[in-house]
C-alpha positions, 0 to 999 in steps of 0.5 A: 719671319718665323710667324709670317710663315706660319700664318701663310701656311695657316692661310694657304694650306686649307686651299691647296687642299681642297686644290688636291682634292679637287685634282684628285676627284678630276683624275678619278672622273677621267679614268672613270670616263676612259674604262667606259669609254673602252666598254662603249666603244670597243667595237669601232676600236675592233672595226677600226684595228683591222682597218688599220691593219690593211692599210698600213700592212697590206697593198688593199685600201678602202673599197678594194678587197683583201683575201687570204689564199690558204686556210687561216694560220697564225699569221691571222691574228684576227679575233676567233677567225674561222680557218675552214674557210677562205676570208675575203674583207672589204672595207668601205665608206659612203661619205661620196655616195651609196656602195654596191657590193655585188655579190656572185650567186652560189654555184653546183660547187661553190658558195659563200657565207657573208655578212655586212655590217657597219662600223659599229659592227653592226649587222645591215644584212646577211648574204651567201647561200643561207642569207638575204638572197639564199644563193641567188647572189644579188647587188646589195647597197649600202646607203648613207645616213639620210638618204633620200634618192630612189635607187634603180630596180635591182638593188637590195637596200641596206641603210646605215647610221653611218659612213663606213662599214666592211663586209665579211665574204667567206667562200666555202671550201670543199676541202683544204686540198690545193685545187679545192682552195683555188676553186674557192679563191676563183669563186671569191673573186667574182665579187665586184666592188663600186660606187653607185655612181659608177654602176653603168660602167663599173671599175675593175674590182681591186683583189690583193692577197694577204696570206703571208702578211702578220695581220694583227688586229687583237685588242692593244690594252694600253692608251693607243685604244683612244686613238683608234676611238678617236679616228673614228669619232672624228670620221663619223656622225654621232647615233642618237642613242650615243650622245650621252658619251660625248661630254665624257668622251670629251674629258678624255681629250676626244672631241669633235673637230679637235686633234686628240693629244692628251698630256702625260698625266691624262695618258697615265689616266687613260692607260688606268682606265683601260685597265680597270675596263680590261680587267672587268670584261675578262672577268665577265667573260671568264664568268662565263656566257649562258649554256647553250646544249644543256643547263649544265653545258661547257659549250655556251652562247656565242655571246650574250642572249639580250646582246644577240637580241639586241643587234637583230633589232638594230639596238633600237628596242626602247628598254634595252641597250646591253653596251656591257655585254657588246664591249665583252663580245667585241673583246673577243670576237669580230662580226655582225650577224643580222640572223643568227643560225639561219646561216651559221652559229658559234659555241664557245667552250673555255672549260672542261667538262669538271670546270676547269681552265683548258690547259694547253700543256694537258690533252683533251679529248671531245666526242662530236656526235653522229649526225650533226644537223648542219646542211653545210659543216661543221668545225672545232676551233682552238684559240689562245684563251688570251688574245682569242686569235689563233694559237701561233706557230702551230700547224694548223688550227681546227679540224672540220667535217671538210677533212677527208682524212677525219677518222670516224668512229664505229657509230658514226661519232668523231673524237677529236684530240687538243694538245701539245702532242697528238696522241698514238695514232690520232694525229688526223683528229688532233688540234695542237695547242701551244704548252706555255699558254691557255686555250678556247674552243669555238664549235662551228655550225653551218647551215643547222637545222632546227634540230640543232635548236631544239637541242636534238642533238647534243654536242658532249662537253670536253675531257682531259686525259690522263689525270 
């Protein structure tokens, strides 16, 4: 009996090893496909949160129009959102047929900043005072994939690979005082949202305020991600440049016209693969984006160089597709825009000016230059280094040139205070910051002049005080 079952071991140990090895090289392809798909499809899954966030914690629904009625907070947990002006959001879907997104036309004391992008946050068209219509306003419509049908005069074409989309419209604020806000609220609201099909009789436009509600759309590091990836791969049609993804995506448990229900074992491989994916695109974002100021600057891109490129061109160049570097930007910010600096440009700042980690517990100073050379504003935002959303729980988020409180210096310059507590006396110029975490900075410019780009004007880096 003894040497029977030896001989079976003899026999079958060589087969359940190449059995294991096989096992393990299957699970290694898996999580492999996981920590690409993330990089790949971390825009849709961006897109899709903040859909997701509307519909289950807000009255709004897809066509309708959800806004904030008071400069963003931290009951925002969007991605590095702007609170120096008020957010209208709408998402749509062409599946029935072509949407208009009728836009008002800036008036003596109000206008607007929008963007339309897809749902791979891809952008179709700028609009507001410095976009397509430059202010005039206009009925822009998104058509479906494949449309063929000549539109009526009067419409601005915007054609995308695929069904849904959102459009960002931020209505501009002369200052955070309560009648200025009401104002831009009353403006935001001229906005009419509709099918095509019902443009000679178009229904009222829904608006649904969501000021008090916790809106969190940040990035979830966990295996949630592949739902969210696959709601989307199941709502829309593949994009030529994609199909690579497929095959890999399938082995996730992600295929089309199949229900996504992976077993524990592929859950425990997905959740390593989101991880690996999370670890490499904070590394690279921790690298650091191209300085922008100066070779030496702290304040740098907005997002990479090739990627911005990239998306102006609607990633059809034939020898570029930048997927890293879209899966780092879309880890830490939610937008597309289709001209970059002709209506408004992003710097991003995650050190001072000695290299070092901005501290939240630590106050810094930075000296923003007279003269900046925008035609609308310009602002500083403080961001939780670690969710890129709003610092929670702190009075407010930014300081802007809209301030009229805003103590300026002798020559013009404004110092501007980030940390725990404000300094003596400098609590107008002062941005707080929560001590147990890291922070980031975001320098807004809207509406820059060309001599902002030609580097006339240099924005200083930030220093800690009292070392």
């Amino acid at each position: 009996m003894r040497i029977l079952a030896i001989l079976c071991l003899l026999l079958f140990a060589p087969s359940a090893m190449a059995a294991d090895k096989a096992q393990r090289a299957f699970d290694k392809e898996i999580e492999r496909n996981a920590a690409q798909a993330v990089v790949w499809g971390m825009p849709v899954v961006n897109y899709d949160l903040m859909r997701q966030e509307m519909l289950t914690k807000t009255p709004g629904k897809v066509g309708q129009v959800i806004y904030w009625g008071r400069p963003l907070d931290g009951r925002n947990q969007t991605l590095t959102p702007n609170p120096d002006a008020l957010y209208f959001m709408v998402f749509f879907t062409t599946k029935d047929g072509p949407v208009v997104l009728d836009l008002p036309p800036a008036e003596d004391k109000a206008s607007f900043n929008g963007n339309i992008v897809t749902a791979w946050q891809l952008p179709l068209e700028d609009a507001g005072l410095l976009g397509y219509d430059k202010g005039k306003g206009g009925k822009f419509v998104v058509l479906p994939p494949g449309y063929k049908e000549k539109l009526p005069d009067g419409y601005i074409p915007l054609r995308s690979e695929v069904y849904g989309g959102y459009m960002l419209f931020r209505s501009n604020l002369r200052s955070h005082g309560e009648a200025d806000v009401q104002a831009s609220i009353d403006y935001g609201r001229k906005m009419k949202v509709y099918p095509l099909s019902a443009a000679a009789n178009p229904p009222e436009t829904v608006f649904s305020d969501v000021k008090d509600v916790m809106f969190d759309s940040t990035i979830k590091w966990n295996a949630s991600f592949f739902e969210n990836l696959n709601r989307v791969v199941q709502e829309e049609p593949w994009i030529d440049r994609d199909r690579v993804l497929i095959d890999g995506l399938k082995s996730l448990g992600i295929e089309k016209g199949k229900p996504f229900a992976p077993d524990r074992h592929t859950q425990s491989l997905l959740t390593k693969g989101i991880r690996e994916a999370e670890a490499l695109l904070e590394a690279k974002y921790d690298a650091g984006l191209p300085p922008f100021f100066t070779a030496t600057s702290r304040w740098t891109y907005p997002a990479y160089p090739d990627l911005i490129k990239a998306a102006q061109a609607d990633f059809n160049e034939p020898d570029a597709y930048p997927v890293d570097h879209r899966g780092v930007a879309y880890s830490y910010a939610y937008i597309g825009i289709k001209r970059l600096g002709a209506g408004q440009f992003y710097s991003i700042s995650i050190r001072d000016k000695d290299g070092h980690a901005f501290d939240g517990g630590k106050t810094y100073r930075l000296n923003v230059p007279a003269n900046v050379p925008v035609k609308q504003y310009w602002s500083v935002t403080a961001y939780d280094r670690q969710t890129h959303a709003l610092i929670k729980n702190v009075p407010r988020a930014s300081r802007s040139s809209q301030i009229p409180e805003l103590v300026k210096n002798d020559d013009g310059s404004v110092d501007l205070y980030f940390g725990p507590k404000a300094p003596k006396g400098k609590d107008a110029n002062w941005v707080p910051t929560d001590p147990k975490r890291g922070f980031e900075l975001m320098f807004r410019a809207y509406g820059p002049t060309p001599e902002f780009f030609d580097k006339k004007w240099i924005l200083s880096d930030v220093v800690r005080m009292g070392k």
